[in-house]
Each structure stands twice: as C-alpha cells, then as structure tokens.
PAZAPA-4460 file (N, C-alpha, C; in steps of 0.05 Angstrom, whole numbers, plus 32768, in hexadecimal, padded with zeros to 4 digits):
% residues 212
    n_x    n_y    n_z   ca_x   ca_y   ca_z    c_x    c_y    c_z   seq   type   mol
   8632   92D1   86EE   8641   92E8   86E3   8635   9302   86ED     1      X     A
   864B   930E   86F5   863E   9332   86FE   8644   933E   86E8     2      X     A
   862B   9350   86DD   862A   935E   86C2   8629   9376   86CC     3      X     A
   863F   9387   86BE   8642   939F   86C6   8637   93BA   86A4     4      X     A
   8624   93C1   86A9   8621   93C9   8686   861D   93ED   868E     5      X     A
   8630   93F1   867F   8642   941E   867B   8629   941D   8669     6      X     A
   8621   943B   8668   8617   943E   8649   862E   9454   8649     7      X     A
   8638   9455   8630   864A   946D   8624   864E   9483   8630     8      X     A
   865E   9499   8634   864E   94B7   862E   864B   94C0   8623     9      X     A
   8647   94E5   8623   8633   94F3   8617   8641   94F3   85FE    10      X     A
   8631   94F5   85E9   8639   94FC   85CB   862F   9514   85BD    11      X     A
   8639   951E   85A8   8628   9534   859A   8614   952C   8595    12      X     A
   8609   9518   8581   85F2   9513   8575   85DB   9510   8592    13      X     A
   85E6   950C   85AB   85D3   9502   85C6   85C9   951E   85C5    14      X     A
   85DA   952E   85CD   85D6   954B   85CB   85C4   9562   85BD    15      X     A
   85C8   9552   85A5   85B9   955F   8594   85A1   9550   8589    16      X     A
   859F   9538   8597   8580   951E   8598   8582   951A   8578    17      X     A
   8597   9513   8571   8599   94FF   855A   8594   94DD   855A    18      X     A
   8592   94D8   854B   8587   94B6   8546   85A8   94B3   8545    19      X     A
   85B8   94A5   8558   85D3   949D   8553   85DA   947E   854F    20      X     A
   85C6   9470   8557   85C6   944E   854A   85E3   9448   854B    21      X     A
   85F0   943F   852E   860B   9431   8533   861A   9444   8524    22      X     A
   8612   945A   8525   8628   9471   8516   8639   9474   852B    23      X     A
   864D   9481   851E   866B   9472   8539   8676   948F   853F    24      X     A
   866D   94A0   854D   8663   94B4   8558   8669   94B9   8573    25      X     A
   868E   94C5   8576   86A6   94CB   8592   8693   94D8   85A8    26      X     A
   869C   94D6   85B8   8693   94E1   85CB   8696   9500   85DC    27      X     A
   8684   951A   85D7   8686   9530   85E1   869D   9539   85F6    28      X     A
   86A2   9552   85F9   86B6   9558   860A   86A7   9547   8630    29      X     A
   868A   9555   862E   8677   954F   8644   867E   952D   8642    30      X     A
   8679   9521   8631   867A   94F8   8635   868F   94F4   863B    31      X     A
   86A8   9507   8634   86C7   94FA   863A   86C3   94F9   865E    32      X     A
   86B5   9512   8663   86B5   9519   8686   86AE   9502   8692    33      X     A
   868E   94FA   8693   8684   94E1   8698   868E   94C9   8695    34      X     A
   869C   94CB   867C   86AB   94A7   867E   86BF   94AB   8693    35      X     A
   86CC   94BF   8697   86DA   94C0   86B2   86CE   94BD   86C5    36      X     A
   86BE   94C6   86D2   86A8   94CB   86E1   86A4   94AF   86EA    37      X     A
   8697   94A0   86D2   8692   9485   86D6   86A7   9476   86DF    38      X     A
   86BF   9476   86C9   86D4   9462   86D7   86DD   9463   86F4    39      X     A
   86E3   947D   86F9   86E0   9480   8718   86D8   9470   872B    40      X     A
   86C1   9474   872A   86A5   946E   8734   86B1   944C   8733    41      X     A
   86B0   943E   8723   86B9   941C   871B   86D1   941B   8725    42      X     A
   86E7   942B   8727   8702   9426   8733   870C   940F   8744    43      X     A
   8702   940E   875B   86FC   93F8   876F   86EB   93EA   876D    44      X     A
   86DF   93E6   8758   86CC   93CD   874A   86E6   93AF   874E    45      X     A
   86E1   9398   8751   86EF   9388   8741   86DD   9382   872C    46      X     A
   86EE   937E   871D   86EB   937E   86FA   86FB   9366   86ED    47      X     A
   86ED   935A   86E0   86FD   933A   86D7   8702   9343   86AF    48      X     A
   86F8   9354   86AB   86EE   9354   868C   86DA   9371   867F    49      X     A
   86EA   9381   8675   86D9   939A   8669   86D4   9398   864E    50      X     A
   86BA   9394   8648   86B7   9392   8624   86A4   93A9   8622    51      X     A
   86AA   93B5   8600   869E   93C5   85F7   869A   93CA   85E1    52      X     A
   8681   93C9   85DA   8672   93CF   85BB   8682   93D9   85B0    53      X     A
   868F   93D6   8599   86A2   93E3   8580   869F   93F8   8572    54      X     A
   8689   9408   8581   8690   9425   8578   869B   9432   8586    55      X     A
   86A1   9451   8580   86B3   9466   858C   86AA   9465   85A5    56      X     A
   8699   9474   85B3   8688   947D   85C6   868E   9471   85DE    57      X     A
   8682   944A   85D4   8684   9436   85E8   86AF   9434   85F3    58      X     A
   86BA   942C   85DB   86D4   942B   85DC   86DF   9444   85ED    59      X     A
   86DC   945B   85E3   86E2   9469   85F9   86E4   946D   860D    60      X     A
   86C6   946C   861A   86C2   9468   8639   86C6   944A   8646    61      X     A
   86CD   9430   8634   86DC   941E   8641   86F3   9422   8642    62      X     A
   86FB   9434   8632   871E   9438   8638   8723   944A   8652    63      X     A
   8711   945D   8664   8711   946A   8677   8711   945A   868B    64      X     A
   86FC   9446   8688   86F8   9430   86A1   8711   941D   86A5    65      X     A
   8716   9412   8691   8736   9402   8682   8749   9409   868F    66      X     A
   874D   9422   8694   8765   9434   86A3   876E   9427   86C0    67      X     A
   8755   942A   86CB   8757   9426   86EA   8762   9407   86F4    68      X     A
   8755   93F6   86E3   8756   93D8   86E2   8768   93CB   86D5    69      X     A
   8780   93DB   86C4   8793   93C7   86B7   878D   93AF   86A6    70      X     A
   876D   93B9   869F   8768   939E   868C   875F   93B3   8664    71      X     A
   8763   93A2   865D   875E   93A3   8638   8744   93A5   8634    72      X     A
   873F   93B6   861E   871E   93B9   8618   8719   93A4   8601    73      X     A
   8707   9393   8608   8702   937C   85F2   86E2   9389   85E9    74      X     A
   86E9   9383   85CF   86CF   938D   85BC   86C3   9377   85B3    75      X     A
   86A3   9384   85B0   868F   9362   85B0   8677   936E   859E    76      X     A
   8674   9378   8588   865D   9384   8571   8643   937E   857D    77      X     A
   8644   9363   858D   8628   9362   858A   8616   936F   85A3    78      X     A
   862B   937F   85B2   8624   9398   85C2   8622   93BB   85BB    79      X     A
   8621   93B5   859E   861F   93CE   858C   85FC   93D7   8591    80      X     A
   85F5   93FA   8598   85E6   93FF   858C   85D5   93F5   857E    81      X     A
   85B9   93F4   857F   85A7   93F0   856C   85B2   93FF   8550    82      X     A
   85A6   93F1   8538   85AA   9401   8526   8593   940F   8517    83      X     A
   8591   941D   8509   8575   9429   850A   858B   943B   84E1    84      X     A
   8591   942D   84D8   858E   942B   84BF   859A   944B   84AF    85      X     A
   8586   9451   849D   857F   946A   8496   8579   9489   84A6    86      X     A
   856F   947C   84C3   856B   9491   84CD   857E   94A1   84DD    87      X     A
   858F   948C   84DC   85AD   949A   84F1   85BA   94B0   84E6    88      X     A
   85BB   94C6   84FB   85BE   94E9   84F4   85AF   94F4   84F7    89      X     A
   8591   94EA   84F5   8579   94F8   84F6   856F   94FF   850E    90      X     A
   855F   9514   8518   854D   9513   8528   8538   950A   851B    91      X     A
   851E   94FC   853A   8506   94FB   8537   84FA   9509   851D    92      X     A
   84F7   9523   8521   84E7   9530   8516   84F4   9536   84F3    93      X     A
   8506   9531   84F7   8512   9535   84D8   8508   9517   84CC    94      X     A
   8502   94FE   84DB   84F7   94E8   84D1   84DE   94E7   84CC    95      X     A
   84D0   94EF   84E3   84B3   94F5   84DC   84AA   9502   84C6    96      X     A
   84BD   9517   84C0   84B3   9521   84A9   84BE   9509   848A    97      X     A
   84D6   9501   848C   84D8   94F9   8472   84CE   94CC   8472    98      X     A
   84C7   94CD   848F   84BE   94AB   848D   84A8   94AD   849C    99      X     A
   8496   94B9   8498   8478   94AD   84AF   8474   9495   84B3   100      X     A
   846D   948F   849E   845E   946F   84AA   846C   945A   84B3   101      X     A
   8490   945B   84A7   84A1   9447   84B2   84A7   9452   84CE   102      X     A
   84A3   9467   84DC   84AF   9467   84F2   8494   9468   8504   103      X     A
   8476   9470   84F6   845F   945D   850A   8466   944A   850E   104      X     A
   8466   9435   84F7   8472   9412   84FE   8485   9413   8515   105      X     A
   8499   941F   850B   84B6   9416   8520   84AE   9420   853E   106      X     A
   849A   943D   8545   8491   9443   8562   847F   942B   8562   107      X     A
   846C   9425   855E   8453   940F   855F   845A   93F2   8569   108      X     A
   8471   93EE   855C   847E   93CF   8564   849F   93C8   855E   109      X     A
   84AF   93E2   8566   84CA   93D3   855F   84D2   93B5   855B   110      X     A
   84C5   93AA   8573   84D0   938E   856C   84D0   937E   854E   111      X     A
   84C6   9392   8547   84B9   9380   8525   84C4   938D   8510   112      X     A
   84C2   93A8   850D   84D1   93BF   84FC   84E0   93CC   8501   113      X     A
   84EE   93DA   84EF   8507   93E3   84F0   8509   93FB   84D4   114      X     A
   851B   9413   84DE   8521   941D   84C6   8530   940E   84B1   115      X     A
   852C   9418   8495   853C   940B   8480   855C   940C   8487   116      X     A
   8563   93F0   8488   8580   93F3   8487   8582   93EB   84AB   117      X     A
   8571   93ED   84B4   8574   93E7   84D2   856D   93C7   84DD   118      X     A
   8568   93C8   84FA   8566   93BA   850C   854E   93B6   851E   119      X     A
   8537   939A   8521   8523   939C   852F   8535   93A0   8551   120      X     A
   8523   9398   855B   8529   9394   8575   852C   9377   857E   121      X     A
   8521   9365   8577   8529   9349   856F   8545   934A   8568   122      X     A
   854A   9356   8552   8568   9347   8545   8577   9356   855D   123      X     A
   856B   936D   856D   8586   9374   8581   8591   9366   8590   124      X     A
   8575   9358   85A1   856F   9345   85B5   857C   9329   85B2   125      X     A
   8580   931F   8594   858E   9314   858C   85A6   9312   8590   126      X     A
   85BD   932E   858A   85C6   9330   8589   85D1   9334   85AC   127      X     A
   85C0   9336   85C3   85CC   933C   85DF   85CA   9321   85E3   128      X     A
   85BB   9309   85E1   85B8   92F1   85E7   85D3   92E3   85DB   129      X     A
   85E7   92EE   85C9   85FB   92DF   85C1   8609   92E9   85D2   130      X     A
   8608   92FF   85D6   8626   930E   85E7   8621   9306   8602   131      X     A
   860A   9301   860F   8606   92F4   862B   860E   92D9   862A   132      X     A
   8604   92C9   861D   8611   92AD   861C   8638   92A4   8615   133      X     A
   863F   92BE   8607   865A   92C0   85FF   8665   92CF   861B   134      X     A
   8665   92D4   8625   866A   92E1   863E   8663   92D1   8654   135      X     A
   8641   92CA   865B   8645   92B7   8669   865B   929D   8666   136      X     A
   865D   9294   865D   8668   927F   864D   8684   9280   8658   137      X     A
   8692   9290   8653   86B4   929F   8662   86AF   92A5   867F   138      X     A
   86A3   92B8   8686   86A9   92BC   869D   868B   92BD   86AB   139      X     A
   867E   929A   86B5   866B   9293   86BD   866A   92A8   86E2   140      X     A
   8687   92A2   86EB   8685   92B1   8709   868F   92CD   8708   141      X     A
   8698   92D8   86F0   86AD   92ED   86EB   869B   930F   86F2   142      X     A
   86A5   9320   86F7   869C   933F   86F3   86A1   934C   86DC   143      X     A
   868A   9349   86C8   868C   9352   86B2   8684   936C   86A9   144      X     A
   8693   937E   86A1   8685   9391   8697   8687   9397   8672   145      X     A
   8663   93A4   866A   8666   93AC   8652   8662   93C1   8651   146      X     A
   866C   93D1   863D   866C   93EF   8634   8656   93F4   8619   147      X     A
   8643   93FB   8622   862A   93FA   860B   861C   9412   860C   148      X     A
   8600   9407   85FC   85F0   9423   85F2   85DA   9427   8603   149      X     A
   85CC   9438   8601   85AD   9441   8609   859E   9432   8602   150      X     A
   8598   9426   85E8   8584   941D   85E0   8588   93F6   85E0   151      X     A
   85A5   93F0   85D8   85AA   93D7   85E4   85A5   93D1   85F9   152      X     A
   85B2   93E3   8612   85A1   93DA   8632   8584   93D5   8636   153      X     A
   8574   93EC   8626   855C   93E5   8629   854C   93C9   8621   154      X     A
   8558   93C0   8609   854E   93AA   8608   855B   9394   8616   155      X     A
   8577   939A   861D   8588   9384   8638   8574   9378   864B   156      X     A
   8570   939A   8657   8553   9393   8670   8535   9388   8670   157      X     A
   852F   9390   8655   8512   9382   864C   851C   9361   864C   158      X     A
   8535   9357   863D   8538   9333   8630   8540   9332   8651   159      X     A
   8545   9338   8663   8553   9337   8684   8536   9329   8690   160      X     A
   8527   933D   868D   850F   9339   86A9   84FA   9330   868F   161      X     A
   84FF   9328   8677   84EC   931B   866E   84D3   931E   8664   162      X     A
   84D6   933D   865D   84C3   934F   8653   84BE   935A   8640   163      X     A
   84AA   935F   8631   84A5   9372   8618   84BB   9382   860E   164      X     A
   84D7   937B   85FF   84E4   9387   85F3   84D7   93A1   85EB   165      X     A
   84C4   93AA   85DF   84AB   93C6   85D7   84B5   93D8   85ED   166      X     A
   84B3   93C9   860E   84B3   93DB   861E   84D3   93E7   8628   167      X     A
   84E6   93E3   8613   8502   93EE   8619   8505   9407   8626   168      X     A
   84F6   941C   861D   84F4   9438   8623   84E9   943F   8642   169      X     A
   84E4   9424   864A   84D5   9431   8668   84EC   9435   8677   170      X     A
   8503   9429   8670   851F   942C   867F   8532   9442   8671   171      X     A
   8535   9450   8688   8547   9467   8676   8565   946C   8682   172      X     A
   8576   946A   8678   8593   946B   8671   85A3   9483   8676   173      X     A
   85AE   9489   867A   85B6   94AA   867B   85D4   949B   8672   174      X     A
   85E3   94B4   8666   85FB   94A7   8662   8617   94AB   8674   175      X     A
   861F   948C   8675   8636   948A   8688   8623   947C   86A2   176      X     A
   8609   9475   8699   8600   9470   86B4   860D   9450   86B4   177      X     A
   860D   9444   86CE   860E   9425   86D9   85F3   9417   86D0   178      X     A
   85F7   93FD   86D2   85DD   93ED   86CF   85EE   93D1   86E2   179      X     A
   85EA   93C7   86F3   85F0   93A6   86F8   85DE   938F   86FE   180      X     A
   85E3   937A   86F5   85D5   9360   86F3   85E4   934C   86FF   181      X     A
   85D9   9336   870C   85E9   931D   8716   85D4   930E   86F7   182      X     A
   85E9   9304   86EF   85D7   92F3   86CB   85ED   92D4   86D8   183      X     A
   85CF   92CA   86D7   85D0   92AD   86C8   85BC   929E   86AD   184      X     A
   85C6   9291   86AA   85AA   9282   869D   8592   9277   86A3   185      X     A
   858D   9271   86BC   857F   926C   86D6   8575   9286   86DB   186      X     A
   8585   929C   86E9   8579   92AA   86FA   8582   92C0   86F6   187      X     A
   8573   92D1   86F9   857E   92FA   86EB   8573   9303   8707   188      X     A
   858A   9317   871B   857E   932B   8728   858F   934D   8723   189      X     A
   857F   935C   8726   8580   9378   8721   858C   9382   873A   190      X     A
   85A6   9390   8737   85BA   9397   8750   85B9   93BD   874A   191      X     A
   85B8   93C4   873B   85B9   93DF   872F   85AD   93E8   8713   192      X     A
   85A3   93FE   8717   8595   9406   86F9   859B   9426   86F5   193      X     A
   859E   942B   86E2   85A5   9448   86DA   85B5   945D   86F9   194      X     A
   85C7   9457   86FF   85D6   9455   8716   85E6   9471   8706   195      X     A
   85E1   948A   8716   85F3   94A3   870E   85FE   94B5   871E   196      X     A
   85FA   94AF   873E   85FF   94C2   874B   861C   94CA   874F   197      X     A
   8631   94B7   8740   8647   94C1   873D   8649   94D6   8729   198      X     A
   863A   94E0   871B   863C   94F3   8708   8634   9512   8711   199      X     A
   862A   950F   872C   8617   9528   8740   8631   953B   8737   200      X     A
   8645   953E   8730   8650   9556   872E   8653   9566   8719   201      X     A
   8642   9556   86FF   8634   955B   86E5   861E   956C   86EA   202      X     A
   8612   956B   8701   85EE   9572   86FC   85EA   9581   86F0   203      X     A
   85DB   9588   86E6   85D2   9598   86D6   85D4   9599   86B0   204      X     A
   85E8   9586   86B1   85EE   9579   8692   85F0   955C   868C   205      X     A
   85E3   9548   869C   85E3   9536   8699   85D2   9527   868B   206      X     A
   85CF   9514   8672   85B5   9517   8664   85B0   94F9   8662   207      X     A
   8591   94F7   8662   8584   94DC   8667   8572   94E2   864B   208      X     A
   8586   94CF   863F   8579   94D3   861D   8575   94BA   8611   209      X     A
   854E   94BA   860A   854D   949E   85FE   854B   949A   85E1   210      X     A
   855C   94AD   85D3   8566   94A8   85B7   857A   94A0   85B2   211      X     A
   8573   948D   85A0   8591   9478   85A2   859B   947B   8583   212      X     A
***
C-alpha cells in the first residue's frame, strides 16, 4: 500500500498555539489556501481512496483534494487527533499554571500519561495500528491517502520505523504538508516527509506547529 498522510491546514487555535486535540476546530481563511495548495499539488497523483479523520479541519482539506480525483471522502475516527482531555483551548502556559505536575508527567513520558479526560500515546498508537491494518486490509496494492493531524503523524512515524513513540516531536509537520510511505506488514520505506514546497507562495506565513 502507498500511504499518502495531509496534515490539515492552518486553524485559529494553530495560530494562536492552542492545545486543539479533538476539538473540532474549521479551518482559517490561511488553511482554506493551503488545502488548495495541497490538493493541487496531489492532482495528478493517482489516488485509489481519500480518508479523513472526522473532524472539521481534516474533512475540509480532504474535500479540496476530493475535487480533483472524483472520489468521496471516507471518514475513519481512529485517525482523529490525539486527545488531550481538559486541556483543549488552552495554551501551554495557561496549563502550567493551573496543572504542574500532570503536565510534568505528560512532558516526561506521554506514552504513559495523559491529561484528565485524555489520551496516552499508546492508546493513539493503538488506534493507527487499527486504521493501518483496516486499510491495509482493502487496498493491500492501492494509493491511499489520509487526511490527519500533527500529532497523530508523529506517532504514525515513531510505530513506522519502530521507535520511541516519546520521540514524536523530533518530526515536525507544518500544515498541509505531504508525508509518503510504501506500508506493508513486512516492510515500511519512507518516500517523503514534511514535503511543502508547494506552499513556497505562502512564505512567510506558513506554520510548523507542534501543538496539537
């Protein structure tokens, strides 16, 4: 399977470095641009299959890409955003002040903690391991693309190459960027990663934000 994984575009809360998790949160006048931008860019892709996390953001910018290709946007939750509970709306620093020690834990070892009401990094990882095998599963030779988050990719790429989920953050996302994979169950190779130079006519407002 060729995995094709969007992250969204730009949103207010990105903008303004809010904790946006699974709050369902449209996409800026700037993200409407970029999902164009992007679909473009994919136009002459062949494309067997466009799915996209069931919030606004994602749905949107698969509906841009959708355009070009004459195909339906199929929605799949378990490509949703991390969730991060209580803290969604918040900045950092508005948490630090009212949760210290739960959000030491959650920097220290996501994989293990989570805000109240939220999501480790495990249960995410969980949750990409179903949607890979449900996807692989359909379209084993197919060109698949998903429409997802910042902080879901990051752990995509850590459970990919088999590494410290902790280290999600060393990969950074900009939004509307490309990511591609040849995925099997057998064998994972890396074809593209944070891929934006279709956006060069943004510069200067293009944002590589690792708050999710």
């Amino acid at each position: 399977m060729r995995l094709i994984v969007v992250r969204h575009g730009e949103t207010l809360y990105n903008t303004n470095h809010r904790l946006t998790g699974q709050s369902d949160v449209p996409l800026n006048p700037l993200g409407i641009r970029q999902a164009r931008l992007v679909a473009a860019y994919l136009a002459s892709e062949h494309l067997d299959v466009i799915v996209s996390s069931d919030l606004e953001r994602t749905r949107a910018t698969a509906g841009e890409i959708a355009r070009h290709h004459g195909l339906p946007v199929l929605e799949d939750p378990d490509i949703r955003e991390i969730s991060l509970g209580e803290w969604e709306g918040k900045t950092l620093v508005e948490v630090e002040a009212t949760d210290p020690d739960v959000i030491a834990q959650w920097r220290a070892n996501p994989a293990l903690h989570a805000p109240v009401g939220g999501e480790t990094l495990i249960q995410v990882r969980e949750r990409i391991q179903r949607a890979l095998h449900s996807w692989y599963a359909r379209y084993p030779d197919g060109d698949v693309v998903w429409v997802a988050h910042g902080g879901l990719i990051g752990v995509l790429i850590c459970h990919l190459l088999d590494i410290d989920i902790n280290r999600r953050h060393q990969f950074h996302h900009a939004n509307a960027s490309v990511n591609e994979f040849l995925y099997s169950p057998e064998r994972i190779s890396i074809v593209r990663l944070n891929e934006i130079a279709f956006l060069r006519e943004l510069e200067g407002t293009v944002l590589i934000d690792t708050v999710v």
